[in-house]
N, C-alpha and C positions, 0 to 999 in steps of 0.2 A: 472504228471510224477512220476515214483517211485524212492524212492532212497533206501530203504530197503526193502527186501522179506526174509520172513522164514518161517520155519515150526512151528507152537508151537504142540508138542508133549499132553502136558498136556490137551491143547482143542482138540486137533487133527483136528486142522486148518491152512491153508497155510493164512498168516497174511504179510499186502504190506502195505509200511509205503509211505504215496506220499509225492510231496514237497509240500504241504499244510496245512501238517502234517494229515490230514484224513489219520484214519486207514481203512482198507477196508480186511476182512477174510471172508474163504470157506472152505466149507467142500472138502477135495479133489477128493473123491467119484461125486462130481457133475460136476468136470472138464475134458474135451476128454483127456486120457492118463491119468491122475492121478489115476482112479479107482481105481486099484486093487493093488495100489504099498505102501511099506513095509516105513512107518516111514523115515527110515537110507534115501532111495532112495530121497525123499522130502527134506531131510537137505537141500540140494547144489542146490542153486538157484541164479541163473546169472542173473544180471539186462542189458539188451541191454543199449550200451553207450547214445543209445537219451529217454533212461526212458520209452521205451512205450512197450517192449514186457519183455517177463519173460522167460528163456531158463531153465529148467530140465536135469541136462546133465546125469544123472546115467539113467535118462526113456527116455531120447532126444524127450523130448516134450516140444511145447513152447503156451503161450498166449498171445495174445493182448490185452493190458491194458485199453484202449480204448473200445474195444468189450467185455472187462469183466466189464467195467463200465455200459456198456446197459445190462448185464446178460446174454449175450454171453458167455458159457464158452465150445465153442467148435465151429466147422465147423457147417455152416447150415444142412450137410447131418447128422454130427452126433446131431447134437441138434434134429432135426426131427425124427431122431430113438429113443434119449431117451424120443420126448413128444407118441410118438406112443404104445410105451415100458409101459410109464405108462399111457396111453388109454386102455392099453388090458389088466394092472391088476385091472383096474375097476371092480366093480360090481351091480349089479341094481336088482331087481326083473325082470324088464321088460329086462335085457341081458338075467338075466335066462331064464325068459319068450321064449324069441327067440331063444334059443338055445336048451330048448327040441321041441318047435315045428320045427324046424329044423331038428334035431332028427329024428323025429314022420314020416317026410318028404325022410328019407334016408340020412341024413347029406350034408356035404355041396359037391356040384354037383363037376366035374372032371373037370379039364378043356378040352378045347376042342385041339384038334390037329390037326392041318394043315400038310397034306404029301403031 
């Protein structure tokens, strides 16, 4: 259960104090809805009166403390977009590989259409 939440500005980490005293910090970039938000917005963090969610209210985003404990930090649909996201900035010889023969091939085919 948390009883503290904040920003630290200086790590540029959102930092959760539990009642176990484990610290537990993230980069905000890695949580759905924190990405792209400014410092100041990250200040003001509301701990749910039963200790288990985290409220955002300048970005009205929230976490589950629970689900950020298994490294959950977002909705399955969005967690599967960022492992996808970073699938496709992979790189290999053998992506290259397949992607000029592909190429060579006419690129990748159109879909088909149903009228």
């Amino acid at each position: 259960m948390a009883t503290e939440a904040h920003f630290d500005a200086l790590r540029g980490r959102v930092v959760i104090v539990l009642s176990s005293g484990l610290e537990v910090s993230f980069e905000p970039r890695l949580a759905e809805g924190l990405g792209q938000a400014a410092p100041q917005a990250l200040s003001e963090i509301e701990i749910s009166p039963s200790g288990l969610g985290l409220h955002f209210p300048q970005l009205d985003a929230d976490l589950y403390l629970p689900a950020l404990l298994e490294g959950m930090l977002g909705s399955r649909r969005w967690m599967s977009a960022e492992a996808g996201r970073a699938g496709g900035r992979q790189t290999s010889e053998a992506k290259a590989a397949a992607a000029r023969a592909n190429g060579r091939l006419g690129g990748r085919p159109r879909k088909a259409t149903t009228t």
